[in-house]
DOBANU-235974 format. One record per atom (N, C-alpha, C): residue in three letters; z, y, x. Coordinates in steps of 0.2 Angstrom, whole numbers, plus 5000, padded with zeros to 4 digits. Each point is the difference from the previous one (the first is absolute). Layout:
<atoms>
ALAZYX/...
</atoms>
This chain:
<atoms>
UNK509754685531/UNK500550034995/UNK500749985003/UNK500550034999/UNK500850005004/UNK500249974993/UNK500349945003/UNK500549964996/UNK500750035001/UNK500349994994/UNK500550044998/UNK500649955004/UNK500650035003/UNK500449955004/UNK500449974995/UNK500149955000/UNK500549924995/UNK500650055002/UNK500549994996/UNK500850015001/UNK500449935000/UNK500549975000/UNK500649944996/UNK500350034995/UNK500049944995/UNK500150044993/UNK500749985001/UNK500150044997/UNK501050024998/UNK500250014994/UNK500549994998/UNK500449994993/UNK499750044995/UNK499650004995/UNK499950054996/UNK499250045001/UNK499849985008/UNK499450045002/UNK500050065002/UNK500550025001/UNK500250075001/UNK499750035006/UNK500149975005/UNK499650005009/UNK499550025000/UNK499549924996/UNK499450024999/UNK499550054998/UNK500650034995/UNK499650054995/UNK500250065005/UNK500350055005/UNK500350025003/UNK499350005006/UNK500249945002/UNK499650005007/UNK499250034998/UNK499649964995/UNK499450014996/UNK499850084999/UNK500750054997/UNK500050065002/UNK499850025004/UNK500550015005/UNK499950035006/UNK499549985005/UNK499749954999/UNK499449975002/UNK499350044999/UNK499950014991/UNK499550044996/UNK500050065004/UNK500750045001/UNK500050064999/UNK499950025007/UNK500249955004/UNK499750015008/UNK499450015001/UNK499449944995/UNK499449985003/UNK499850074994/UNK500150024997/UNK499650044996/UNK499450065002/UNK499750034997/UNK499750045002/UNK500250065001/UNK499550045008/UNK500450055003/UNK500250044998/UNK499650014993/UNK500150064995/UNK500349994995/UNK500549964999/UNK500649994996/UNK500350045001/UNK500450014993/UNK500450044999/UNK500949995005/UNK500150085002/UNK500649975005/UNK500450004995/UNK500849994999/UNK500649994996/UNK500450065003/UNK500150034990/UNK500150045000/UNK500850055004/UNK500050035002/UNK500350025004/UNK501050004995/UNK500550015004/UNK500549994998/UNK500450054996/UNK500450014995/UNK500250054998/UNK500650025003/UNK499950095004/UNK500350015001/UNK500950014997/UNK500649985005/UNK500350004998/UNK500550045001/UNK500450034992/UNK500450085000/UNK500549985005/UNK500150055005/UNK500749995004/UNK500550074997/UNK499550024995/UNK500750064998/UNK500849984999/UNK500650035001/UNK500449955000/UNK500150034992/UNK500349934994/UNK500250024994/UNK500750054999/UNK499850034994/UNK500850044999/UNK500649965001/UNK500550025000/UNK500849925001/UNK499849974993/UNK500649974997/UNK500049974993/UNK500650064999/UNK500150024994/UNK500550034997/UNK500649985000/UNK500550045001/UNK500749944998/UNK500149984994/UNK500549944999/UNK499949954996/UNK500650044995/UNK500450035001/UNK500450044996/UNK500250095003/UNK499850044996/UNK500050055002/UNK500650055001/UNK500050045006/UNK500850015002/UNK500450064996/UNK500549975000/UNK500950044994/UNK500250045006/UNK499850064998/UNK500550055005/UNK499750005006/UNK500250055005/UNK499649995006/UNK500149965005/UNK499649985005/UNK500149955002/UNK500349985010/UNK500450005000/UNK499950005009/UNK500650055000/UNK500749984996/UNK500350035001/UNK500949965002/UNK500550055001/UNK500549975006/UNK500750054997/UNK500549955005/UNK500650074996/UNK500150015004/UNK500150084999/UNK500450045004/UNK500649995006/UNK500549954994/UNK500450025001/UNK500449944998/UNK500549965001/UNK500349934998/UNK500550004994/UNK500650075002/UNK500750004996/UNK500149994994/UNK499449984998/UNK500050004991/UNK500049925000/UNK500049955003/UNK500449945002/UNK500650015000/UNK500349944994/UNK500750014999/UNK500349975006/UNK500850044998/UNK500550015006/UNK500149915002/UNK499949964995/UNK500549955004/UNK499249965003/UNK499550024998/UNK499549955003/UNK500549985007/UNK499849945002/UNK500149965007/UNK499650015006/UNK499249994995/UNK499349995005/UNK499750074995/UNK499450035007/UNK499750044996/UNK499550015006/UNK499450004999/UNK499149975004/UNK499650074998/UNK499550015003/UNK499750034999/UNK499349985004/UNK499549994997/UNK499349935000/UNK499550054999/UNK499650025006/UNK499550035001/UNK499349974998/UNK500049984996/UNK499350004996/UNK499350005003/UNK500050065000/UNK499350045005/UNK500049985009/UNK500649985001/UNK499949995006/UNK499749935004/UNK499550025006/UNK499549945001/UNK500349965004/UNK500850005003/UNK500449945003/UNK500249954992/UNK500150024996/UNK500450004996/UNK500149915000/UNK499549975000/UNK499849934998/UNK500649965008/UNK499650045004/UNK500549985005/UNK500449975002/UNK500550094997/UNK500450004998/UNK500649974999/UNK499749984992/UNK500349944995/UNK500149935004/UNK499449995003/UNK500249945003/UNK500650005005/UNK499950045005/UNK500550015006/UNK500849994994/UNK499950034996/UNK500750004996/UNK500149954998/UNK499749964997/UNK500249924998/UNK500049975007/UNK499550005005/UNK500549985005/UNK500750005001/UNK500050065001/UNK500850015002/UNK500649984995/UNK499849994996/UNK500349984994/UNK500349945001/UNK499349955002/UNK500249945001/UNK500349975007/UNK500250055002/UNK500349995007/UNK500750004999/UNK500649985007/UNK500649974997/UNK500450045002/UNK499850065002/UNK500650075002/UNK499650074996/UNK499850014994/UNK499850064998/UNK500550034996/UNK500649985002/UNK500550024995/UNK500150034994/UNK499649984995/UNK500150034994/UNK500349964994/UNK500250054993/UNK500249944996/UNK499549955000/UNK500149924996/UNK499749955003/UNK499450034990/UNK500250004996/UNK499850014993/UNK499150065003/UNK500350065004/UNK499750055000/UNK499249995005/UNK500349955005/UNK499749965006/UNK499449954995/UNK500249964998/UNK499549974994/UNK499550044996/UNK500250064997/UNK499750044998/UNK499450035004/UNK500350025005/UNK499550055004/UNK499649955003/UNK499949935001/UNK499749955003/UNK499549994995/UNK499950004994/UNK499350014996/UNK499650045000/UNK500450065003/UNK499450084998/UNK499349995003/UNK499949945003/UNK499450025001/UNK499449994998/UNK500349944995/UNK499649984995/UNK500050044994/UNK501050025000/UNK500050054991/UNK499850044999/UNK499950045006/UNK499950095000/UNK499249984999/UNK499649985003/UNK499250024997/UNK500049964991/UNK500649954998/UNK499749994993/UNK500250074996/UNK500850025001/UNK500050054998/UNK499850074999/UNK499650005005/UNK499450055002/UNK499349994995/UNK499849944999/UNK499549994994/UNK500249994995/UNK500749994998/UNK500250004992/UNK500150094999/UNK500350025004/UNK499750074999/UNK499350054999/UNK499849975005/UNK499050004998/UNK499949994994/UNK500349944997/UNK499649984993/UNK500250064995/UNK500450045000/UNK500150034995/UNK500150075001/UNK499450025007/UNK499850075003/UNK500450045005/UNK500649965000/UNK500550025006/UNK500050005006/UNK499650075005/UNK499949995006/UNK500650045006/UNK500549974998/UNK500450045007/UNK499849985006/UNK500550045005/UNK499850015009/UNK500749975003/UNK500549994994/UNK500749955001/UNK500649984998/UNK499949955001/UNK500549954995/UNK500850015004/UNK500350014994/UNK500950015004/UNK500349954997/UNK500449945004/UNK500249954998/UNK500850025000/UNK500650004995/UNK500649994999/UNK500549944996/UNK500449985006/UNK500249944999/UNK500850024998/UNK500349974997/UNK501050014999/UNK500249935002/UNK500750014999/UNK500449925005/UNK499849954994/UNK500050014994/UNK500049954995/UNK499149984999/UNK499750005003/UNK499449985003/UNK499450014994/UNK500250074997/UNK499650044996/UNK499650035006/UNK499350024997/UNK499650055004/UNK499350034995/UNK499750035004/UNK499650044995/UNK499350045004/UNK499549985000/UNK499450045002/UNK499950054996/UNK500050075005/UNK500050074998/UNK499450035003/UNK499350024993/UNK499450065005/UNK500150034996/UNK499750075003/UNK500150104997/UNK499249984994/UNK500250014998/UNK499250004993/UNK500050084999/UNK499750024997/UNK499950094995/UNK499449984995/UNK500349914998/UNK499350014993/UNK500450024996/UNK499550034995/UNK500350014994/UNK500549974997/UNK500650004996/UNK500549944998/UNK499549974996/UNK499850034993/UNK499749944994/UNK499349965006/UNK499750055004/UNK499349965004/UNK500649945002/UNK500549995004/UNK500349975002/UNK500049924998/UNK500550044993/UNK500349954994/UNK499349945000/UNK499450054999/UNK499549954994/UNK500049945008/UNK499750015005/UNK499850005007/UNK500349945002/UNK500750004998/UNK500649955002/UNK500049944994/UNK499850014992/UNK500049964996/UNK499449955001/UNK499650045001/UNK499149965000/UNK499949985007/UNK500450015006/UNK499649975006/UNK500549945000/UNK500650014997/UNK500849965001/UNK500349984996/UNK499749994995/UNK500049984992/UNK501050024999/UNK500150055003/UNK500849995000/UNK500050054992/UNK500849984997/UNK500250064995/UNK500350065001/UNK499950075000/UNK500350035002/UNK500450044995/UNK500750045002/UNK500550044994/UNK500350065003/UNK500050044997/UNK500350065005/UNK500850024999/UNK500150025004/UNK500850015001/UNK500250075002/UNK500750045000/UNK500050075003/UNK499849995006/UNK500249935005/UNK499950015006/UNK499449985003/UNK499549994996/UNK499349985003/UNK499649944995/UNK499549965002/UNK499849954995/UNK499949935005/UNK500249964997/UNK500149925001/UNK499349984996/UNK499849965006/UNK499449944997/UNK500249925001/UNK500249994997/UNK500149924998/UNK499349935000/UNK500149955004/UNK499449964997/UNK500249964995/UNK499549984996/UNK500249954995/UNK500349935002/UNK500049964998/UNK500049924999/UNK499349965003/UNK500049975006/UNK499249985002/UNK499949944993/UNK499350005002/UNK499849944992/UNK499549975006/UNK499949944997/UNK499449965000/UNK499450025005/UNK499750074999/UNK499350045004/UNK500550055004/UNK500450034998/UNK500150055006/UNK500950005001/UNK500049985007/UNK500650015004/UNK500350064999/UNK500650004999/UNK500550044999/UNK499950105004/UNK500150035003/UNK500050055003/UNK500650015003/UNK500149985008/UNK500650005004/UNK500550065002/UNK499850044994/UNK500350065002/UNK500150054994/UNK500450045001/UNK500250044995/UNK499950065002/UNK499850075000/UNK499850045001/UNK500450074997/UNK500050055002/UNK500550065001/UNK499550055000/UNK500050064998/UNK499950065001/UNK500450054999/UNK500350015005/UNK500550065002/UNK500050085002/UNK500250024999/UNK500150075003/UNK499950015005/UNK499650055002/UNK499750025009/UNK499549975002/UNK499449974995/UNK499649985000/UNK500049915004/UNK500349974998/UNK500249955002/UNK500049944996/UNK499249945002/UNK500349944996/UNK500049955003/UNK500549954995/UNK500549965006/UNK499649924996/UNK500149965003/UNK499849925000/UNK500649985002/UNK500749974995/UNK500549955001/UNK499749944998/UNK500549945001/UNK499749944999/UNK500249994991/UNK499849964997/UNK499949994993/UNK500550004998/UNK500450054995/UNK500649994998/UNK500550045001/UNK499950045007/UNK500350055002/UNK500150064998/UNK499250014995/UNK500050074999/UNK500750074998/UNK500249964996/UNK500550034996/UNK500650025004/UNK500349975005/UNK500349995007/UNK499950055006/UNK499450005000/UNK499650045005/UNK500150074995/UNK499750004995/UNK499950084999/UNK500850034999/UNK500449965000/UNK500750045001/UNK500150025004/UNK499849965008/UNK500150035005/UNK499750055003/UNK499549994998/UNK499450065004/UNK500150054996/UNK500150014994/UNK500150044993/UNK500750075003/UNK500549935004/UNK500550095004/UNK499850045006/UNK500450065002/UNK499650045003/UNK500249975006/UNK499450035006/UNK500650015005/UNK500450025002/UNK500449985006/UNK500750045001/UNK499850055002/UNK500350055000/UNK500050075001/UNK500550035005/UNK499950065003/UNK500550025005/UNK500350064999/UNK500650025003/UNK500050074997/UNK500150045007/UNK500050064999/UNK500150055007/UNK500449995005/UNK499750005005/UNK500349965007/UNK500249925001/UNK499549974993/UNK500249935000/UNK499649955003/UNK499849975003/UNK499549945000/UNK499949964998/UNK499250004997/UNK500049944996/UNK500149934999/UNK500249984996/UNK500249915002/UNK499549975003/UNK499949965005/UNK499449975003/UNK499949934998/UNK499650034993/UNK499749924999/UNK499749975003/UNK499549944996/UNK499749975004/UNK499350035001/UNK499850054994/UNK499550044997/UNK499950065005/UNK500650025002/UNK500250065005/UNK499549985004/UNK500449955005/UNK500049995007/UNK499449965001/UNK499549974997/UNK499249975001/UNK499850074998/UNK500250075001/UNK499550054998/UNK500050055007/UNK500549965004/UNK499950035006/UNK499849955005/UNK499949964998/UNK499549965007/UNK499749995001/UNK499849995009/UNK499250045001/UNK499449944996/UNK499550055000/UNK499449954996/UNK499849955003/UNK499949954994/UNK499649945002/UNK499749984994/UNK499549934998/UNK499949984996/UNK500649954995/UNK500649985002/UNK500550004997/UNK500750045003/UNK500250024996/UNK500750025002/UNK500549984997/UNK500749975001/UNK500549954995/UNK500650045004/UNK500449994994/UNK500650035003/UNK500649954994/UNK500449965006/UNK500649964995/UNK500550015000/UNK500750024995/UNK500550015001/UNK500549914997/UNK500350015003/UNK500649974997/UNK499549925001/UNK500549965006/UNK499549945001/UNK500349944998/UNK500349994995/UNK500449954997/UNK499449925000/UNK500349965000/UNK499449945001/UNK499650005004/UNK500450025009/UNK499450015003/UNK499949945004/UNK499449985002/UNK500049955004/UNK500350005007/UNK500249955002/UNK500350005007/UNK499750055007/UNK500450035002/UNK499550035005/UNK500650065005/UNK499850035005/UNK500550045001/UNK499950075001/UNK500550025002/UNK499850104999/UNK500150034994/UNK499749964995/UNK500350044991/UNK500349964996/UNK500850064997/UNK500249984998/UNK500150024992/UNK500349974993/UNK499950034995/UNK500250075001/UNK499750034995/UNK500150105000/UNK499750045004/UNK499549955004/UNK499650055006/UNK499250024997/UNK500050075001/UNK499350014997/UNK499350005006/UNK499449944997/UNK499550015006/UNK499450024996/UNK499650035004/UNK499350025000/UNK499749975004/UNK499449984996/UNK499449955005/UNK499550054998/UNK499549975004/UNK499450055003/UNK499549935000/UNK499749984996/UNK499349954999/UNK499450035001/UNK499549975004/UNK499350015003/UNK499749935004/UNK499550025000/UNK499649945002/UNK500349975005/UNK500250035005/UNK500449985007/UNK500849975000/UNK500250014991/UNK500549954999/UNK500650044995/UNK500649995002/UNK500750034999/UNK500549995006/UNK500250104996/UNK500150035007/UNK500850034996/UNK500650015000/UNK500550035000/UNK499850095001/UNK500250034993/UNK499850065001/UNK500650044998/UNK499850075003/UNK500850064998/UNK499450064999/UNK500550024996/UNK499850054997/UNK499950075005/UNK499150044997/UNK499850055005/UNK500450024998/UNK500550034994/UNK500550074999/UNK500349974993/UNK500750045000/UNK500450004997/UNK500050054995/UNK500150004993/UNK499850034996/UNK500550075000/UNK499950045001/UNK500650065001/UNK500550024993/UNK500450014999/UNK500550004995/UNK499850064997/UNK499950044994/UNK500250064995/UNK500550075006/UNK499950015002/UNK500550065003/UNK500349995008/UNK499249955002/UNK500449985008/UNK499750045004/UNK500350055003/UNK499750055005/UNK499749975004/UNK499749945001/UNK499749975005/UNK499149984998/
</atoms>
């Protein structure tokens, strides 16, 4: 008769009882049952999960066109969203930022050094509330107002409900568009850092809290206009509508406050050109032709 092998007993007898298994189930007999075989596993891949908020207006959309940026804006950006440097990008541009010759106002330089953090929060405070553009246009003036501008075509009320309930803001209408306000933070929820616009031309704007009313005056006038044989005033709106593509395009007028540096002086208008590979000095592929210019 086979004596069964001794184990060392350990905490509990766990070993023991373990080893004694696999011991039986070795010596058993030859006509024991084998174990039962494994269940196959589904490798079919699952459907995505659905989105967490469903989309206002169609999605993956851009402007055409910039000049409805008011005339004094300073800075005016245009931030490709869709685009797969994009991230890049943003960084190379905070570098440069924080370098000691990029000669820009010092206010505007600060600014543009967080987008690489701000632009993707901004991009899912959009999300929450179904808003999927393809690009954010940023507008800054000397008094260091500014305002995130995307193309929406949701419905205005789908809009309104959309911005109260993801944003908890209040909203009111006006001739010249509708203001959303946040309330007063309390105790469980922080305040809403933003005041929100819905404008004319399919366009809604995120100011910083308290601007709203401010902001809708300005974006509320028209553009400048030109008349026969005249050319257009060259905003800042204009002139980032002619610069060759990239994932960022910035064009600055009027450089008051700007940091030490040389080659620019206040009143000189630049174009930068941001991509993965850095910041590059840009000019325009073409000049906008005037109303009645034979050329």
């Amino acid at each position: 008769m086979t004596q069964a092998p001794t184990f060392p007993r350990s905490r509990g007898n766990r070993l023991p009882v373990l080893g004694m298994t696999v011991w039986l189930w070795a010596c058993g007999p030859s006509g024991a049952t084998a174990p039962p075989e494994p269940t196959p596993v589904d490798t079919t891949p699952s459907e995505p999960a659905p989105p967490s908020q469903a989309l206002c207006g169609e999605p993956g959309l851009g402007f055409e066109e910039h000049a409805w940026a008011p005339a004094d804006a300073s800075a005016v950006a245009s931030i490709r969203l869709d685009d797969p440097e994009l991230s890049a990008s943003l960084s190379a541009l905070g570098e440069f930022t924080r370098g000691t010759d990029h000669g820009l106002p010092i206010p505007l330089a600060l600014s543009l050094g967080q987008w690489s953090w701000q632009v993707p929060l901004l991009v899912a405070t959009l999300h929450d509330a179904g808003f999927e553009p393809a690009e954010l246009t940023f507008v800054a003036s000397d008094d260091a107002a500014h305002a995130w501008v995307v193309r929406s075509t949701c419905d205005l009320d789908e809009a309104i409900e959309r911005m109260e309930d993801a944003w908890g803001v209040q909203t009111r209408r006006s001739v010249d568009g509708v203001v959303g306000t946040a309330p007063p933070p309390t105790d469980d929820t922080p305040a809403f850092p933003y005041d929100v616009l819905l404008l004319p031309g399919d366009r809604l704007a995120l100011v910083p809290a308290g601007r709203g009313l401010s902001a809708l005056a300005r974006f509320g006038r028209p553009a400048p206009t030109r008349g026969l044989g005249v050319t257009a005033p060259q905003t800042a709106g204009r002139r980032v509508d002619v610069l060759p593509p990239a994932p960022v395009r910035l064009v600055v007028l009027g450089l008051s406050l700007v940091a030490p540096t040389e080659g620019h002086t206040p009143g000189d208008a630049r174009g930068l050109r941001v991509d993965a590979q850095g910041v590059t000095e840009a000019t325009p592929s073409s000049e906008p032709a005037s109303v009645g210019d034979p050329s």
